[in-house]
N, C-alpha and C positions, 0 to 999 in steps of 0.2 A: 362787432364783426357780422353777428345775423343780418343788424339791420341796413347795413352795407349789402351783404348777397340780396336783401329782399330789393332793392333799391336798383340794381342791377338787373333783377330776372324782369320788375317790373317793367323799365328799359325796354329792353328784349320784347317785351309783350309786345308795347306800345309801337315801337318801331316798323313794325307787318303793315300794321292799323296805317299811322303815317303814311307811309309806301303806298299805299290800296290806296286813298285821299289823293295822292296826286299821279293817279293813273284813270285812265278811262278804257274800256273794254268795248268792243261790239257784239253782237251776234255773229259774227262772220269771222272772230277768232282776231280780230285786230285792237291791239293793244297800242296808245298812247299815252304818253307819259308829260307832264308838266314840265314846262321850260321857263325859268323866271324871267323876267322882266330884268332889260341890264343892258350895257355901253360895250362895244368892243372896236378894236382897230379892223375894218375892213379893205384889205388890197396888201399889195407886197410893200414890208417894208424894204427889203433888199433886192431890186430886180438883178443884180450881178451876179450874185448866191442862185437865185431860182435860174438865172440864164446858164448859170455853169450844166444842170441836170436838163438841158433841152439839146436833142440832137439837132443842126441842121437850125440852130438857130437865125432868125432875120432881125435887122435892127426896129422892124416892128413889133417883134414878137412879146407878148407880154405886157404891152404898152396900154390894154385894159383891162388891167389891174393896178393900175395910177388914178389917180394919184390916193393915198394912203388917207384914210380918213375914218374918223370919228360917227360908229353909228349909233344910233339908242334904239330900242325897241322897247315902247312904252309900257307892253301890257303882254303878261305872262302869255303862253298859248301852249296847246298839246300836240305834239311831233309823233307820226307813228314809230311804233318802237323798229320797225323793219319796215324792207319793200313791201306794195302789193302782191300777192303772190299768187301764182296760176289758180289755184283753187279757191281763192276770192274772187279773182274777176270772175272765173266759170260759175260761181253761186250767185253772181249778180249779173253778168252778161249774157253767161250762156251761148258763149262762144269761145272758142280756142285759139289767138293769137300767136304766132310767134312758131318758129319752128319744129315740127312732127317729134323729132329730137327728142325733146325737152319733153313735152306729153306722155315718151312713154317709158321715159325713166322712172326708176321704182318710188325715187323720193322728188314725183312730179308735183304734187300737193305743195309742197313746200319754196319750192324754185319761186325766184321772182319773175313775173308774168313780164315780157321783152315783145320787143316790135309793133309796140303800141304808139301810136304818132299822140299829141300834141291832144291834138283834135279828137280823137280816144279817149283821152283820158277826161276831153270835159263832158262828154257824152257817159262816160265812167262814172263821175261825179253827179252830175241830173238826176241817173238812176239810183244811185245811193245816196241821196239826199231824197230823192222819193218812196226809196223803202224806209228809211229810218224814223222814227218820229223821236227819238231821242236826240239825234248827235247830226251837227252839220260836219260838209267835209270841205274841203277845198284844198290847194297848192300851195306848199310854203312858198313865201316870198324866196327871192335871192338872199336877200340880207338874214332871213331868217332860216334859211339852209347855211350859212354860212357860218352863223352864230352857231347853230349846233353841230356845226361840222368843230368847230376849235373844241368844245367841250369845255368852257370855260378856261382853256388856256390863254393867258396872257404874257408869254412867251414870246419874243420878237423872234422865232424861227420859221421856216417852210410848214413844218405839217407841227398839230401837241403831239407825235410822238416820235419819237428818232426812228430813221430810216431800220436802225436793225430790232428795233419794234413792232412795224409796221405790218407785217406777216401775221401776226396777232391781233390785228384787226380788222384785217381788210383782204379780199380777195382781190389776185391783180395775177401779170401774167406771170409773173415769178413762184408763187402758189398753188395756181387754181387749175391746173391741166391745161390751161387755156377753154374753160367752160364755164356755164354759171354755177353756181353754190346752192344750196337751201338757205334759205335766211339764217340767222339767230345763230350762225356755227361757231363763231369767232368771238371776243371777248364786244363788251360794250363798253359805250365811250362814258365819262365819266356823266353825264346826263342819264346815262341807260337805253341808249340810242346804237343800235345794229348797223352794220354796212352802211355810217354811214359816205365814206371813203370804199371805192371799189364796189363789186359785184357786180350794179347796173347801175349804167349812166341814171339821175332821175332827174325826170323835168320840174322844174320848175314855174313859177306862176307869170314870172317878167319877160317881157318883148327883150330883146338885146341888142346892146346899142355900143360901142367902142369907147365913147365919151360918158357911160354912165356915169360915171365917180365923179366926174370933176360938174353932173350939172344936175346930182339927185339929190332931193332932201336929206338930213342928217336924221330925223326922227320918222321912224315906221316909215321907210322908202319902199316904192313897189314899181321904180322902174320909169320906163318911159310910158308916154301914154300909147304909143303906136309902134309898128317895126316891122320889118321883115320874117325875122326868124326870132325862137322863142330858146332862153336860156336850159342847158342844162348842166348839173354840176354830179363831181363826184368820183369821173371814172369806174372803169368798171374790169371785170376778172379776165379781159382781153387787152388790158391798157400796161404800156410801161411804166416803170414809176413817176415821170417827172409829169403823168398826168392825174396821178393823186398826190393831190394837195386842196386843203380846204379851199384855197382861192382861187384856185385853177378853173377860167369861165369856157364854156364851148354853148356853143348855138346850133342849130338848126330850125328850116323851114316848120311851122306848126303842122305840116302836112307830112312828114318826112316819118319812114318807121324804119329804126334799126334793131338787131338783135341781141345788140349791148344796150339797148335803153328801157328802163320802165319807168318809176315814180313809188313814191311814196306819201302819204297824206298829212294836214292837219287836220286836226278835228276841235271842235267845240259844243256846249250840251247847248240846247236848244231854249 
């Protein structure tokens, strides 16, 4: 029996250590976490199902996120564990986007930084890849927002977790006052990944295209090479529910800044 309890607390030890192994920290309080390497279904398997929770539906609506297919991402990578938030960009930019609001709420620090266009945030990235000499940053792909949006669920449903779940992960308009959140308040997805359904729409790294699915590579896809308007995924704590869903795509101009959108990062060591 001793050497069973020793055996166990051992466990216990090691487990922290493990955990620390596949996280990455910065100096600016941003934490990412290791995402394995792995195949998922991307797109709706049931567009009838996800058409029933859309008000005001059109018989185009939804029509890209068809056709249903098969993605691999070949090689592990780091997903921040939350949004950028106001107090990082302000320690890297030194400037204050997004509405007065938000700045002088007591728990501003923590808010995810909104109204950041496209174009922001790769001027966001320059600079933090100029101060770091540890860790590169850049924009999950589509496909690799998506992957961590299911959380290793493979589940043929709308979202990994039931509608009367949902509230427990995600801030959205039924929740959140109709305002933004501090990151990290809500439970994490089985990855250990924050908001990332609801709070703030986040950009992503791909041009957006209507026909992506049916003409993008299957392994480590990044989209078209050109396009108008640039992907974002997610929804966010102003959004109804039938627009959180892991698949659920929205676009806009790379130019464009709303007060429901920011971003979140990948990262890798140098």
């Amino acid at each position: 029996m001793m050497s069973r309890v020793l055996i166990i607390c051992a466990h216990l030890l090691i487990m922290p250590a493990l955990q620390a192994a596949d996280a990455l920290h910065n100096q600016w309080g941003m934490k990412f976490v290791k995402i394995p390497a792995g195949e998922f279904q991307m797109g709706l398997h049931d567009r009838d199902e996800a058409l029933m929770e859309v008000p005001d539906a059109t018989p185009s609506s939804l029509l890209d996120e068809l056709p249903r297919h098969s993605v691999t991402l070949s090689q592990p990578f780091y997903m921040g564990v939350t949004e950028v938030t106001q107090q990082q960009w302000l320690s890297i930019m030194e400037n204050r986007p997004g509405p007065a609001a938000n700045w002088r709420r007591d728990d501003w620090q923590q808010l995810p930084v909104v109204s950041v266009s496209w174009f922001m945030v790769e001027r966001f990235l320059q600079e933090i890849n100029r101060l770091d000499t540890a860790y590169r940053y850049r924009l999950p792909t589509e496909a690799e927002w998506e992957y961590v949006a299911w959380g290793g669920a493979s589940k043929d449903d709308l979202r990994p977790v039931s509608i009367d779940q949902l509230a427990e992960y995600a801030w959205f308009i039924e929740n959140s006052l109709d305002k933004p959140q501090p990151v990290g308040g809500l439970m994490a997805n089985p990855y250990g990944v924050h908001d990332i359904l609801g709070n703030v729409w986040e950009w992503v790294a791909d041009w957006y295209a209507a026909d992506t699915y049916s003409k993008s590579v299957r392994t480590d896809p990044t989209g078209p090479s050109d396009g108008v308007s640039r992907v974002r995924r997610g929804g966010s704590y102003h959004c109804p529910l039938h627009l959180l869903r892991p698949g659920y795509r929205s676009a806009n101009r790379p130019e464009v800044r709303y007060e429901v959108v920011g971003f979140r990062l990948v990262s890798e060591k140098r």
